[in-house]
C-alpha angles and dihedrals in degrees: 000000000000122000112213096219093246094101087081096055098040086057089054096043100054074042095065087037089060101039075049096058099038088052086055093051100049091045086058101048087048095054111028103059112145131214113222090184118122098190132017085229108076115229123218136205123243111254103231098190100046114176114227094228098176089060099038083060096040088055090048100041096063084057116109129185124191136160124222122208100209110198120209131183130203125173113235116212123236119248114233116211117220115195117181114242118172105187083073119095109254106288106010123109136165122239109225092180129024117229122235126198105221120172117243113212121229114203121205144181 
Protein backbone atom coordinates (compact mmCIF):
# COMPACT_ATOMS: atom_id res chain seq x y z
CA UNK A 1 0.00 0.00 0.00
CA UNK A 2 1.00 3.22 -1.27
CA UNK A 3 0.81 6.33 0.85
CA UNK A 4 0.00 9.55 -1.33
CA UNK A 5 2.31 11.81 0.51
CA UNK A 6 -0.83 14.19 2.02
CA UNK A 7 -0.77 12.49 5.51
CA UNK A 8 2.46 15.00 6.39
CA UNK A 9 0.84 17.91 5.64
CA UNK A 10 -2.59 16.99 7.16
CA UNK A 11 -0.77 16.44 10.34
CA UNK A 12 0.67 19.95 10.08
CA UNK A 13 -2.15 21.40 9.13
CA UNK A 14 -4.55 20.19 12.07
CA UNK A 15 -0.57 21.36 14.08
CA UNK A 16 -0.81 24.78 13.22
CA UNK A 17 -4.87 24.45 13.86
CA UNK A 18 -4.23 23.51 17.18
CA UNK A 19 -1.06 26.01 18.14
CA UNK A 20 -4.03 28.61 16.40
CA UNK A 21 -6.57 27.85 18.65
CA UNK A 22 -4.56 27.56 21.66
CA UNK A 23 -2.96 31.38 20.74
CA UNK A 24 -6.37 32.50 20.63
CA UNK A 25 -7.14 31.06 23.83
CA UNK A 26 -4.30 32.36 25.84
CA UNK A 27 -4.75 36.04 24.25
CA UNK A 28 -8.38 35.92 25.67
CA UNK A 29 -7.77 34.88 28.85
CA UNK A 30 -4.89 37.75 28.99
CA UNK A 31 -7.03 40.33 28.08
CA UNK A 32 -10.26 39.63 29.05
CA UNK A 33 -9.93 39.21 33.05
CA UNK A 34 -12.62 40.31 34.66
CA UNK A 35 -12.98 42.04 38.13
CA UNK A 36 -16.16 40.64 40.28
CA UNK A 37 -15.41 43.24 43.02
CA UNK A 38 -18.33 45.84 43.95
CA UNK A 39 -16.27 48.13 46.15
CA UNK A 40 -12.56 48.56 46.57
CA UNK A 41 -13.37 48.30 50.91
CA UNK A 42 -14.06 44.54 51.77
CA UNK A 43 -17.10 43.94 53.76
CA UNK A 44 -17.31 41.23 56.62
CA UNK A 45 -19.85 39.37 58.11
CA UNK A 46 -20.73 39.69 61.75
CA UNK A 47 -19.55 36.79 63.67
CA UNK A 48 -22.89 35.61 65.72
CA UNK A 49 -21.45 33.43 67.70
CA UNK A 50 -18.46 35.36 68.78
CA UNK A 51 -15.84 33.20 71.90
CA UNK A 52 -14.80 35.39 74.89
CA UNK A 53 -11.42 34.45 74.68
CA UNK A 54 -10.13 36.65 77.35
CA UNK A 55 -12.37 34.94 79.73
CA UNK A 56 -12.10 31.83 78.58
CA UNK A 57 -7.92 32.43 79.50
CA UNK A 58 -8.50 34.32 82.76
CA UNK A 59 -10.63 31.36 83.96
CA UNK A 60 -7.93 28.99 82.89
CA UNK A 61 -5.30 30.64 83.90
CA UNK A 62 -6.25 30.52 88.02
CA UNK A 63 -6.29 26.81 87.53
CA UNK A 64 -3.63 25.03 89.00
CA UNK A 65 -2.81 21.40 88.75
CA UNK A 66 -0.45 19.80 90.76
CA UNK A 67 0.29 16.14 91.78
CA UNK A 68 1.21 15.08 95.17
CA UNK A 69 3.46 11.83 95.83
CA UNK A 70 2.20 10.87 99.15
CA UNK A 71 4.92 8.26 101.01
CA UNK A 72 3.80 5.99 103.24
CA UNK A 73 5.67 3.42 105.43
CA UNK A 74 4.45 0.27 106.94
CA UNK A 75 6.87 -2.48 108.95
CA UNK A 76 6.63 -6.08 107.51
CA UNK A 77 7.02 -8.62 109.73
CA UNK A 78 9.60 -11.32 109.35
CA UNK A 79 8.50 -14.68 108.64
CA UNK A 80 9.90 -17.33 111.03
CA UNK A 81 10.43 -20.75 109.55
CA UNK A 82 9.46 -23.91 111.80
CA UNK A 83 10.74 -26.97 110.69
CA UNK A 84 9.72 -30.44 112.96
CA UNK A 85 12.97 -32.40 114.66
CA UNK A 86 12.35 -35.01 116.89
CA UNK A 87 15.03 -35.71 117.98
CA UNK A 88 14.57 -32.04 120.10
CA UNK A 89 13.26 -32.14 123.50
CA UNK A 90 9.19 -30.70 123.50
CA UNK A 91 9.41 -26.99 122.92
CA UNK A 92 12.68 -26.38 122.04
CA UNK A 93 13.79 -25.38 118.31
CA UNK A 94 16.58 -24.06 116.82
CA UNK A 95 16.47 -20.67 114.78
CA UNK A 96 18.56 -21.19 111.31
CA UNK A 97 17.91 -17.79 110.28
CA UNK A 98 17.06 -14.58 112.54
CA UNK A 99 14.40 -12.69 111.61
CA UNK A 100 14.70 -8.66 110.93
CA UNK A 101 11.73 -6.16 110.82
CA UNK A 102 12.53 -3.76 107.83
CA UNK A 103 9.59 -0.89 106.50
CA UNK A 104 8.29 -1.28 102.92
CA UNK A 105 7.40 2.04 101.25
CA UNK A 106 4.11 2.47 99.48
CA UNK A 107 4.11 5.38 96.73
CA UNK A 108 0.88 7.11 95.72
CA UNK A 109 -0.51 9.63 93.56
Amino acid sequence: MQGNGNSGEVIEIKLSHILLALLVIFVLVLFTRKVFAKSAEPKFEENLNAIDLQRIIAENAAVTKHKEQLVQEADVAFVTERIDNSSLPKGEEIITQAGVNRKRKNNSC
